[in-house]
KOLVO-80245 format. One record per residue (C-alpha): x, y negated, z negated; residue in three letters. Coordinates in Angstrom, 1 decimal. Layout:
REM residues N
rec u:X v:Y w:Z resn:ALA .
...
//
This chain:
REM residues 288
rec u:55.8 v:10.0 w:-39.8 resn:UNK .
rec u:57.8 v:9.1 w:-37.1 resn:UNK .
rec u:57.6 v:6.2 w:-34.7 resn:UNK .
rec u:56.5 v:8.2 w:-31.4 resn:UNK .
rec u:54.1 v:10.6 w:-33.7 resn:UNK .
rec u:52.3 v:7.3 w:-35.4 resn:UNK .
rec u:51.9 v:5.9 w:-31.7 resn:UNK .
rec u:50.4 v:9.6 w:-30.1 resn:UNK .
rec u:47.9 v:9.3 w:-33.3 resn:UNK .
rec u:46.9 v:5.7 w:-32.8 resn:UNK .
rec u:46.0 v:6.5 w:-28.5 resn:UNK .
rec u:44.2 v:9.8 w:-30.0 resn:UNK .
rec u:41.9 v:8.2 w:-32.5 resn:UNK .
rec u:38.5 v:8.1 w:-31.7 resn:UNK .
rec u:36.4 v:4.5 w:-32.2 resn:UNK .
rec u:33.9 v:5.2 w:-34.6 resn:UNK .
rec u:30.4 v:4.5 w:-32.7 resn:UNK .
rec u:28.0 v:1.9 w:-34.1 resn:UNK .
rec u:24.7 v:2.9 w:-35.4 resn:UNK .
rec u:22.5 v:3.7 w:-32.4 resn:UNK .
rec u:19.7 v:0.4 w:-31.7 resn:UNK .
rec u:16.0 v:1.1 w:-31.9 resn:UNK .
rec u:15.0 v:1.1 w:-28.4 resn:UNK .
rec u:12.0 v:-1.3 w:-27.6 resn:UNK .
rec u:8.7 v:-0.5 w:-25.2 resn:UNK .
rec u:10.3 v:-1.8 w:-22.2 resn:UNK .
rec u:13.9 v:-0.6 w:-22.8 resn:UNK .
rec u:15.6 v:0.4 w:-19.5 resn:UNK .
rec u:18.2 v:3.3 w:-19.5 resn:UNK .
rec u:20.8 v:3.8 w:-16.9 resn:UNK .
rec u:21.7 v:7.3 w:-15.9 resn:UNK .
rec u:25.2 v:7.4 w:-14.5 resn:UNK .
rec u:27.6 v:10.1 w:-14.4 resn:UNK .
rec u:30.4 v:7.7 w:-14.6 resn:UNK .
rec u:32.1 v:5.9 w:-18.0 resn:UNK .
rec u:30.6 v:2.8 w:-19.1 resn:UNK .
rec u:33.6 v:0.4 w:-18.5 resn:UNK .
rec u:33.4 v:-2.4 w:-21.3 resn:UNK .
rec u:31.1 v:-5.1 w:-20.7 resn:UNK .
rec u:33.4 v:-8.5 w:-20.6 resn:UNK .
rec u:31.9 v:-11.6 w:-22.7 resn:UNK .
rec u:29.1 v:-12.9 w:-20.8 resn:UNK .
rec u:30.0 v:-15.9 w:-19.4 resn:UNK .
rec u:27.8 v:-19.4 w:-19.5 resn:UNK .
rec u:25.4 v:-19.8 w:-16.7 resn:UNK .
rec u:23.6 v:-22.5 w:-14.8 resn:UNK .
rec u:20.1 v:-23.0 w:-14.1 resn:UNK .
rec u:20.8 v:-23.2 w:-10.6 resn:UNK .
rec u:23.9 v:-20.2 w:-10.5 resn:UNK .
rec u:23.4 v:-16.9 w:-8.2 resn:UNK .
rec u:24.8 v:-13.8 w:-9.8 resn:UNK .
rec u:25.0 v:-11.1 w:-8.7 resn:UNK .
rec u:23.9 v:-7.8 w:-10.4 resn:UNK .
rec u:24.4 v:-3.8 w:-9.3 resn:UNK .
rec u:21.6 v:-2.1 w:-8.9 resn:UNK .
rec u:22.0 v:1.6 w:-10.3 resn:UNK .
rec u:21.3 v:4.6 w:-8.6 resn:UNK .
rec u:18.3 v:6.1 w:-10.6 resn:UNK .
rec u:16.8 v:4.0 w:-13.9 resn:UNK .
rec u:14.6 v:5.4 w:-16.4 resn:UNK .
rec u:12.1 v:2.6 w:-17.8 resn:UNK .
rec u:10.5 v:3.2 w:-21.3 resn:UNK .
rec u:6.3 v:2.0 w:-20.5 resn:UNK .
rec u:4.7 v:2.0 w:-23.7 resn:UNK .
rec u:5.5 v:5.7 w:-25.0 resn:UNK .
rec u:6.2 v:7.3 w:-21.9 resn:UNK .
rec u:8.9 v:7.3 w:-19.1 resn:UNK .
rec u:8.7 v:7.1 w:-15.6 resn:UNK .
rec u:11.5 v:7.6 w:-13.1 resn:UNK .
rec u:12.1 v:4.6 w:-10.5 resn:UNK .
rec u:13.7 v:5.6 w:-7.7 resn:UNK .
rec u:17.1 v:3.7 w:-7.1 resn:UNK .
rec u:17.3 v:1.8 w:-3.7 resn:UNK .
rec u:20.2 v:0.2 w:-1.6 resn:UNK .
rec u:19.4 v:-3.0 w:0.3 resn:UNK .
rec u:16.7 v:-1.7 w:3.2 resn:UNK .
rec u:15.7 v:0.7 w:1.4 resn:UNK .
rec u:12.0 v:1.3 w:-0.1 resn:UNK .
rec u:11.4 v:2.1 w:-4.1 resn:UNK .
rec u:8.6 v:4.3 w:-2.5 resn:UNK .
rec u:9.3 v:7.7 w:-3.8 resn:UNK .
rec u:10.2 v:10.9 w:-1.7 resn:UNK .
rec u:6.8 v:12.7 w:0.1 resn:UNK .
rec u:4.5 v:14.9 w:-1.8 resn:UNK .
rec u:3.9 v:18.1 w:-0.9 resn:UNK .
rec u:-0.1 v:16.6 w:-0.1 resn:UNK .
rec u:1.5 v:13.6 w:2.0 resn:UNK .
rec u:3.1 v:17.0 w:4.1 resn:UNK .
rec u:0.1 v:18.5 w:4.5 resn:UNK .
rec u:-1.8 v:15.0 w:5.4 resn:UNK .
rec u:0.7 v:14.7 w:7.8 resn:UNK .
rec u:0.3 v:17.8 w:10.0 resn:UNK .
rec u:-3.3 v:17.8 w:9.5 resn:UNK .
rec u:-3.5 v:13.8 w:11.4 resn:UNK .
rec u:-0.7 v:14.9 w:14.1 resn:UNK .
rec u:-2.8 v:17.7 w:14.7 resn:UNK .
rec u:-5.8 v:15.7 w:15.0 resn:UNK .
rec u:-3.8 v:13.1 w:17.3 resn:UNK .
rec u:-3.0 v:16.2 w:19.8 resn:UNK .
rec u:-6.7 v:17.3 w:19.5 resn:UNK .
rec u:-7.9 v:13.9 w:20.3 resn:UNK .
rec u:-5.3 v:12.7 w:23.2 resn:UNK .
rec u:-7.7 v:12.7 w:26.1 resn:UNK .
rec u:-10.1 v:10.6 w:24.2 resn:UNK .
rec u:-7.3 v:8.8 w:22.9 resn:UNK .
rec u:-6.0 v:7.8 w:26.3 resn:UNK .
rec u:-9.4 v:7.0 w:28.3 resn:UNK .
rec u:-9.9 v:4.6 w:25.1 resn:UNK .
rec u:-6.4 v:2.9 w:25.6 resn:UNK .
rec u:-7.4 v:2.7 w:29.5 resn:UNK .
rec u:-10.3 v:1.3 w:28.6 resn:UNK .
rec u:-9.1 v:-1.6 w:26.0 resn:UNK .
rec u:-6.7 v:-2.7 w:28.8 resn:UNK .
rec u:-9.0 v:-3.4 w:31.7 resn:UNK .
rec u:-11.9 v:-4.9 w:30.0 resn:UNK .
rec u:-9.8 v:-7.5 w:28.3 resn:UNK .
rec u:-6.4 v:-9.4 w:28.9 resn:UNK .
rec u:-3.6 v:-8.3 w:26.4 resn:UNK .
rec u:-2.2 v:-5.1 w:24.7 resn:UNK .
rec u:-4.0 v:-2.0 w:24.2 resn:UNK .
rec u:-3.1 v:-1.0 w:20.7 resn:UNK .
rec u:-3.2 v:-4.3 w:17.8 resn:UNK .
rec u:-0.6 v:-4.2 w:15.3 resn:UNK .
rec u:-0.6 v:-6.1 w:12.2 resn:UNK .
rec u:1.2 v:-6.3 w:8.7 resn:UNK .
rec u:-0.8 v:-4.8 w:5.6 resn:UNK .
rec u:0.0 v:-4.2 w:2.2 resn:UNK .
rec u:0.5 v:-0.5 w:0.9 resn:UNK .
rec u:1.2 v:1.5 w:-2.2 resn:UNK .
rec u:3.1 v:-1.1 w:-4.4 resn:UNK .
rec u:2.4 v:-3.4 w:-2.3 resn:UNK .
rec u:5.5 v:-2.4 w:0.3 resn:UNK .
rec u:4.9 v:-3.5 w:4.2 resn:UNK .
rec u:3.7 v:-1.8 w:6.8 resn:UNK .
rec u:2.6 v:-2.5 w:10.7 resn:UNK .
rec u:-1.4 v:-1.0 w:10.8 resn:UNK .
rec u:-2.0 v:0.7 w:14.2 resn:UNK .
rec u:-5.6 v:-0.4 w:15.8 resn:UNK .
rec u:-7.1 v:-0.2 w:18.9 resn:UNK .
rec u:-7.5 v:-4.0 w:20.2 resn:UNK .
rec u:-10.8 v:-4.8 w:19.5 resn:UNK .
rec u:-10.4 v:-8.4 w:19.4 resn:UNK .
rec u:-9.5 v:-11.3 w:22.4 resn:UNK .
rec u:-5.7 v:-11.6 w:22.8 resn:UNK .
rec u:-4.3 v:-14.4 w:20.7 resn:UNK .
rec u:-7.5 v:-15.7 w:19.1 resn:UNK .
rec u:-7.6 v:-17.9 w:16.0 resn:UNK .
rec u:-8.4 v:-16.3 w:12.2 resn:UNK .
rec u:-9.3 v:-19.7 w:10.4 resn:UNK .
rec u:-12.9 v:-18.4 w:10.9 resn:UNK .
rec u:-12.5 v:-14.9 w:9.0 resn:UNK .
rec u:-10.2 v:-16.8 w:6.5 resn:UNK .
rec u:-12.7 v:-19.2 w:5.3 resn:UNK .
rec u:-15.4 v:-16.2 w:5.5 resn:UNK .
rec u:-13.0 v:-13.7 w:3.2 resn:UNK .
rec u:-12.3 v:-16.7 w:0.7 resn:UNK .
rec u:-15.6 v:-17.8 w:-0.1 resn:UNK .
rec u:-16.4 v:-14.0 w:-0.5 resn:UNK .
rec u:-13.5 v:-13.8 w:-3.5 resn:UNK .
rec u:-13.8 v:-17.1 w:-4.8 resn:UNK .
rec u:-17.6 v:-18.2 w:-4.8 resn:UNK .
rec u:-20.1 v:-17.1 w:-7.4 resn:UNK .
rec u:-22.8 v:-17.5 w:-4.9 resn:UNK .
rec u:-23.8 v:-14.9 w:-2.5 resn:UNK .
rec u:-21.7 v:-15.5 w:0.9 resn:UNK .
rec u:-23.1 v:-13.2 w:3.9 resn:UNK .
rec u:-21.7 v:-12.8 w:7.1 resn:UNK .
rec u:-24.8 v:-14.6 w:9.2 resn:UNK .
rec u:-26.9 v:-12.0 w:8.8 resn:UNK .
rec u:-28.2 v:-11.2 w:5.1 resn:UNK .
rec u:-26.8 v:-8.0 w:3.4 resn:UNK .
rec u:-24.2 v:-8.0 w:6.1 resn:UNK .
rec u:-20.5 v:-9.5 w:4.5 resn:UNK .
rec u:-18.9 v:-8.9 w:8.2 resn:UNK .
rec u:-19.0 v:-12.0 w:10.6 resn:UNK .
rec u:-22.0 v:-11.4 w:13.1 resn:UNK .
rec u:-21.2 v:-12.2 w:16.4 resn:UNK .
rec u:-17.5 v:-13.0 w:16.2 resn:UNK .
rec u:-16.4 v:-14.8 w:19.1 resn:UNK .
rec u:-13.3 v:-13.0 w:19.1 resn:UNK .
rec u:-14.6 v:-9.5 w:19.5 resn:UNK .
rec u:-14.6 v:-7.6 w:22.9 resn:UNK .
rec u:-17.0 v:-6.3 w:25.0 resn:UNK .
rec u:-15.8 v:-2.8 w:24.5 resn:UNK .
rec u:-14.6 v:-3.8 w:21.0 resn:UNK .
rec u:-17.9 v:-4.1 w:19.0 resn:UNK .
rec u:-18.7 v:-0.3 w:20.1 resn:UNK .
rec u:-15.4 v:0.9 w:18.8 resn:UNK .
rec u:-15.9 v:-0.8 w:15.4 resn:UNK .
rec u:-19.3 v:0.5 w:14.9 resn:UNK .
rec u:-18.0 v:4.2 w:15.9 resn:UNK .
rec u:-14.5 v:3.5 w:14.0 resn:UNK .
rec u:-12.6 v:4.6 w:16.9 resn:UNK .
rec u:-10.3 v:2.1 w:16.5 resn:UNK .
rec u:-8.9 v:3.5 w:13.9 resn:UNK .
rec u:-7.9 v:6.5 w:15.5 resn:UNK .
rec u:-4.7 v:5.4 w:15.7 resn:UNK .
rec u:-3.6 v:5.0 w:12.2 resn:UNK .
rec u:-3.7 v:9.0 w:12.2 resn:UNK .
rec u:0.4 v:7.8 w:13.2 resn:UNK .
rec u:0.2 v:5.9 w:10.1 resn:UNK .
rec u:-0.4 v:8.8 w:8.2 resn:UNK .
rec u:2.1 v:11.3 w:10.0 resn:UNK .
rec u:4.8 v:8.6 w:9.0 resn:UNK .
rec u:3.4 v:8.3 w:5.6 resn:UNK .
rec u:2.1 v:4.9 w:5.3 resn:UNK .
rec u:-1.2 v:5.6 w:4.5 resn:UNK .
rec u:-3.2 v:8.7 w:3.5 resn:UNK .
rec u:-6.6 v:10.4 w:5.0 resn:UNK .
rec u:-8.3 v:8.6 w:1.8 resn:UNK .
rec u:-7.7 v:5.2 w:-0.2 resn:UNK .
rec u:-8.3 v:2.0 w:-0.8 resn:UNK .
rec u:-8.7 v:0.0 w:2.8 resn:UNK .
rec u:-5.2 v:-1.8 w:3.6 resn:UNK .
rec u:-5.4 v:-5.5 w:3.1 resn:UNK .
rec u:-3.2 v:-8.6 w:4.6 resn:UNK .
rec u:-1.2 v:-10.0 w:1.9 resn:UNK .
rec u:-2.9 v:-13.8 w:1.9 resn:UNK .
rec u:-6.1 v:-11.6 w:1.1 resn:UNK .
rec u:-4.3 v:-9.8 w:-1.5 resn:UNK .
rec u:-3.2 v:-13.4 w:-3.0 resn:UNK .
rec u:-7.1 v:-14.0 w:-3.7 resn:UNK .
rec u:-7.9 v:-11.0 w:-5.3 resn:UNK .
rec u:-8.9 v:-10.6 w:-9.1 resn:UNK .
rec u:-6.1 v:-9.5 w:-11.5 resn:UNK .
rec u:-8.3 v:-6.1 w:-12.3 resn:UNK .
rec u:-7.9 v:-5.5 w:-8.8 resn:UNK .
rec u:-4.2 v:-5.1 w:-9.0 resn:UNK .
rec u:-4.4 v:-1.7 w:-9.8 resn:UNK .
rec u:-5.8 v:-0.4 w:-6.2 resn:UNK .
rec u:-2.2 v:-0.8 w:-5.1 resn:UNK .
rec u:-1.1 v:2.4 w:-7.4 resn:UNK .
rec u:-2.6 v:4.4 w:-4.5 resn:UNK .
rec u:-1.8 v:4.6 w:-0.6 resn:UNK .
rec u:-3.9 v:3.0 w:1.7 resn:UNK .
rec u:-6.4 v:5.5 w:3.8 resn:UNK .
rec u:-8.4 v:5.7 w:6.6 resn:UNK .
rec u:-11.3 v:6.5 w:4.9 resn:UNK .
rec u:-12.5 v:5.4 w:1.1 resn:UNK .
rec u:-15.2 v:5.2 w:-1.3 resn:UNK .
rec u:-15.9 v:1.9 w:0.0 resn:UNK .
rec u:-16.5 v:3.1 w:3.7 resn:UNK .
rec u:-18.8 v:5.7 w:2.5 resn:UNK .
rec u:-21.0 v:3.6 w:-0.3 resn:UNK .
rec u:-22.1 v:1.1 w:1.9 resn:UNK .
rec u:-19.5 v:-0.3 w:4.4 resn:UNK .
rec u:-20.7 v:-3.9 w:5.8 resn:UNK .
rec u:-23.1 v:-4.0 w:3.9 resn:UNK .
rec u:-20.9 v:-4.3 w:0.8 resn:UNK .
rec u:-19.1 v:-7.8 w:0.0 resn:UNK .
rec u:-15.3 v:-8.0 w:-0.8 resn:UNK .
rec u:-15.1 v:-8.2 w:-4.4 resn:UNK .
rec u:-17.8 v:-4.8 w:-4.6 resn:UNK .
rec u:-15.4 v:-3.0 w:-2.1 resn:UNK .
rec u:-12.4 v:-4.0 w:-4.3 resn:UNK .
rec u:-14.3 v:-2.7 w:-7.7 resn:UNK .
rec u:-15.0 v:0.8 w:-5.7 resn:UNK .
rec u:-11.2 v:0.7 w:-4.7 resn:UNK .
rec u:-10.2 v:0.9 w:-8.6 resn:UNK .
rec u:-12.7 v:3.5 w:-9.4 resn:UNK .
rec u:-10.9 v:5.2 w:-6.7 resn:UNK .
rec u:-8.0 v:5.3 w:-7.8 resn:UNK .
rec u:-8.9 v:6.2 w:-11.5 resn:UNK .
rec u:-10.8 v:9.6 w:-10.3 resn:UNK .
rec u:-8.3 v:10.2 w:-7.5 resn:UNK .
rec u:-8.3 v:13.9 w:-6.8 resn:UNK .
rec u:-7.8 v:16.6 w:-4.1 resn:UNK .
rec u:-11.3 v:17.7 w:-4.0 resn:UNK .
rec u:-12.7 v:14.0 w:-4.5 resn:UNK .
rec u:-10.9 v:13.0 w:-1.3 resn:UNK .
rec u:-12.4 v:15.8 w:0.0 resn:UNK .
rec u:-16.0 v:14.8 w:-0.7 resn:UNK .
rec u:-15.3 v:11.5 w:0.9 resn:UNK .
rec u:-13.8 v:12.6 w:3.9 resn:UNK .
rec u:-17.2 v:14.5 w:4.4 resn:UNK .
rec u:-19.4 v:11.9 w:3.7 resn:UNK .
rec u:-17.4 v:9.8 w:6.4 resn:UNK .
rec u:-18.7 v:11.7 w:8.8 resn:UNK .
rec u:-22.1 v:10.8 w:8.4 resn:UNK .
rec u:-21.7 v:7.6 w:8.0 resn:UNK .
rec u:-19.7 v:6.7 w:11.4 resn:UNK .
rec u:-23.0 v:7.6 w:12.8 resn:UNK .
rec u:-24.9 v:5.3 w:10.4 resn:UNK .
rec u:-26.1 v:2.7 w:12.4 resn:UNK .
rec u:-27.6 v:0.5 w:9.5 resn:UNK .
rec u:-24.3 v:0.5 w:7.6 resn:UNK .
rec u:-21.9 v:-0.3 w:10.8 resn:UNK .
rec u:-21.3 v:-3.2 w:12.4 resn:UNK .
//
């Protein structure tokens, strides 16, 4: 063999390839289109050292003996996945309502803004599928930049104390005459009207007609580890816990009725509850 024929057969020889290594229950596999470019020995690193790592475009993860797609994400983007064909419908059927209900809509947001000083519509961060952000849409119901500490010390006795913690009035785990609620805003409460606008909510698809109730993420911080599993389903407007009792529920039975929820989540379950909300807005011994 000559010299140029022995180096063409050395750059045509293929590497042999290793054996193949079991893959463990949390093995993560990286789709890409592109060659694998040699990893370079991993250098020592610091407690203390930042580096930097790619994220890929689309990951499969291996849970248990299953797979599940993660959608890849640049920076600002959400790992929420793309809408479902029932978020679509969800969505038309609230803007729909929204047109339906403008008038009533508008005298309300008239009315908000002359019985009270501040803002007609309240806007606040809550937690969603995953856990992601989101700004909640409300009617004001509340005096313009009042002070929580109340509530706060009322929602954590609720979720830390064995004992039964009521709101000031007993069966009722709502604060009774709050201080910091309207004239006008205690009558939209009891009628839910002020959630009306979260129907926008749902047209950008941050929360569906039916779920679990969207929380603040220091209330999230208290909750049982059981409880984790209420975030596998968008926040509604509407939810099992509205419809088996309401106020007259405490936090950690709401929270239990939120993971049954979620475990018999269906089309015709959701519903069943939207029906049964109607009847219950005009529940007077349930609403406060």
């Amino acid at each position: 063999m000559t010299a140029p024929q022995a180096v063409d057969a050395a750059l045509n020889t293929t590497p042999p390839v290793s054996a193949q290594e079991d893959e463990t229950d949390d093995a993560t596999v990286v789709i890409s289109s592109l060659p694998q470019p040699t990893a370079p020995a991993e250098p020592s690193v610091s407690d203390d050292a930042t580096v930097e790592i790619p994220m890929p475009q689309r990951v499969l993860r291996k849970v248990g003996s299953g797979w599940g797609l993660i959608q890849g994400h640049r920076e600002g983007r959400s790992l929420i996945p793309k809408r479902s064909l029932r978020q679509l419908v969800e969505g038309l059927v609230a803007l729909g309502i929204l047109a339906a209900l403008s008038p009533v809509l508008l005298v309300v947001a008239l009315a908000v803004k002359w019985t009270s000083e501040g803002p007609m519509l309240f806007r606040q961060e809550r937690l969603g599928l995953h856990r992601s952000t989101f700004k909640i849409i409300k009617f004001r119901t509340m005096s313009n930049k009042n002070s929580d500490a109340q509530h706060r010390e009322f929602v954590k006795k609720m979720l830390t104390s064995d004992d039964d913690v009521d709101g000031g009035e007993q069966g009722v785990y709502k604060l009774v005459n709050d201080p910091r609620i309207t004239p006008i805003g205690g009558f939209l409460r009891r009628t839910s009207i002020d959630e009306l606008p979260q129907l926008w909510n749902v047209v950008r698809g941050e929360m569906s007609l039916v779920g679990p109730r969207p929380v603040l993420a220091w209330e999230a911080d208290l909750f049982p580890p059981e409880a984790e599993r209420r975030f596998a389903a968008r926040p509604g407007m509407t939810g099992l816990w509205q419809v088996s009792g309401r106020s007259t529920l405490d936090f950690k039975a709401a929270l239990e009725l939120d993971v049954v929820y979620v475990e018999k989540k269906s089309v015709w379950y959701d519903i069943t509850i939207l029906w049964r909300t109607v009847g219950v807005v005009f529940n007077r011994s349930v609403a406060r």
